[in-house]
Kinemage of the C-alpha trace (Angstrom):
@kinemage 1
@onewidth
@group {chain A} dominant
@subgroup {mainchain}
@vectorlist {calphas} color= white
{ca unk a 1} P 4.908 -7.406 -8.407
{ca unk a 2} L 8.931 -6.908 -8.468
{ca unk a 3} L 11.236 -4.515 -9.251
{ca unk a 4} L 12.505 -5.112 -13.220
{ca unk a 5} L 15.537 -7.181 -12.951
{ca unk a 6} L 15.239 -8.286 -8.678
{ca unk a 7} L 12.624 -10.627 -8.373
{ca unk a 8} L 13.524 -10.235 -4.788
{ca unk a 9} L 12.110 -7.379 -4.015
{ca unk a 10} L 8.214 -6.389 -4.139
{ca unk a 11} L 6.770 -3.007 -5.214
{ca unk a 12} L 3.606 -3.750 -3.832
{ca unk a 13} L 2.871 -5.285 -0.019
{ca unk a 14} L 0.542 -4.651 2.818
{ca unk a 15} L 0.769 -5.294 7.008
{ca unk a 16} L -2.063 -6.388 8.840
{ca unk a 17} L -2.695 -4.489 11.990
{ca unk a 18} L 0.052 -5.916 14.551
{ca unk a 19} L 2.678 -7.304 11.798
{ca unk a 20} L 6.135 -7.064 12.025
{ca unk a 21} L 7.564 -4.529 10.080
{ca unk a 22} L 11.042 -3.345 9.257
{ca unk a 23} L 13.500 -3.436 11.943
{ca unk a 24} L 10.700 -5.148 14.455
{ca unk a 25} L 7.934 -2.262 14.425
{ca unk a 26} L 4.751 -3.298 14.645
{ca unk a 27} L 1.762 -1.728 12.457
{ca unk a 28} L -0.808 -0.124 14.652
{ca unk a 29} L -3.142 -0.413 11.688
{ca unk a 30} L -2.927 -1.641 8.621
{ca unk a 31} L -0.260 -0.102 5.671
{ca unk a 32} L -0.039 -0.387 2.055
{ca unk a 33} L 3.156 0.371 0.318
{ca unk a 34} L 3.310 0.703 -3.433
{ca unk a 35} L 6.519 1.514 -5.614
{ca unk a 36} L 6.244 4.186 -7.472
{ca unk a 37} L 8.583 7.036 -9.082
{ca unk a 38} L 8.346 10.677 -9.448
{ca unk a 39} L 5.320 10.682 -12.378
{ca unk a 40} L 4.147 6.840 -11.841
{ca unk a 41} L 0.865 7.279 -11.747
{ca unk a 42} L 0.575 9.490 -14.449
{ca unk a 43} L 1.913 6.581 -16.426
{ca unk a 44} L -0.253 3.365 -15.194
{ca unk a 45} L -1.959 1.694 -17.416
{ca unk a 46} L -6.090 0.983 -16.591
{ca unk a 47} L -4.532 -1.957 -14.760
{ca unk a 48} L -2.069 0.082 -12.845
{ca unk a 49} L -4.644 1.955 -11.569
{ca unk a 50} L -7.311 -0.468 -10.600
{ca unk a 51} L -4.128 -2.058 -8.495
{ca unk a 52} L -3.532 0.535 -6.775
{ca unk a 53} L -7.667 1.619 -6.041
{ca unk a 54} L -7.732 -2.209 -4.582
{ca unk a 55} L -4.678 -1.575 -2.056
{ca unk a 56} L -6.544 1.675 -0.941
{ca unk a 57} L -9.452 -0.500 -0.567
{ca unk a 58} L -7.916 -3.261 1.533
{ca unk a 59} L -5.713 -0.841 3.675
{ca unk a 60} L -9.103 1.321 4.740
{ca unk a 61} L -11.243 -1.889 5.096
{ca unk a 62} L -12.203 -1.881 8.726
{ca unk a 63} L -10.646 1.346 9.567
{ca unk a 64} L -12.619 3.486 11.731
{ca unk a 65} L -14.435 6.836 10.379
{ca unk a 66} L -13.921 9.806 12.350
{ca unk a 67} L -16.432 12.909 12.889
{ca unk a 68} L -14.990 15.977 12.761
{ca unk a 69} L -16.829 18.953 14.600
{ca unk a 70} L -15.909 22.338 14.332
C-alpha cells in the first residue's frame, strides 16, 4: 500500500525484532506502522479493517504475555 499519487512511499510496513529503523535504531521488538488520518478507521472498508486486524496479529505474534498482580 502507497500513499495516492507517491508510489514511493508505504502506508503500511512492519520491523522484525532487531531491524534497522529510521536514522539506524534498531527495533527491540517487533512494530507495525499503518497510515492513517484523523477519522481513518471510521472510514475503512471490511477490507481496511481485516488489514489492519492482520498487522496487529503479526506485530503481537511471539510477543510475550505479562501477569499483572496487584
Amino acid at each position: 500500500m502507497t500513499w495516492p499519487g507517491e508510489p514511493d512511499k508505504a502506508t503500511l510496513f512492519g520491523y522484525e525484532a532487531g531491524a534497522t529503523m529510521d536514522h539506524d535504531h534498531l527495533a527491540p521488538a517487533r512494530r507495525v506502522f499503518i497510515g492513517m488520518e484523523h477519522n481513518s478507521f471510521t472510514r475503512m472498508t471490511g477490507a481496511g479493517h481485516a488489514l489492519f486486524d492482520a498487522a496487529i496479529r503479526w506485530a503481537r505474534a511471539g510477543a510475550k504475555i505479562c501477569k499483572v498482580t496487584k
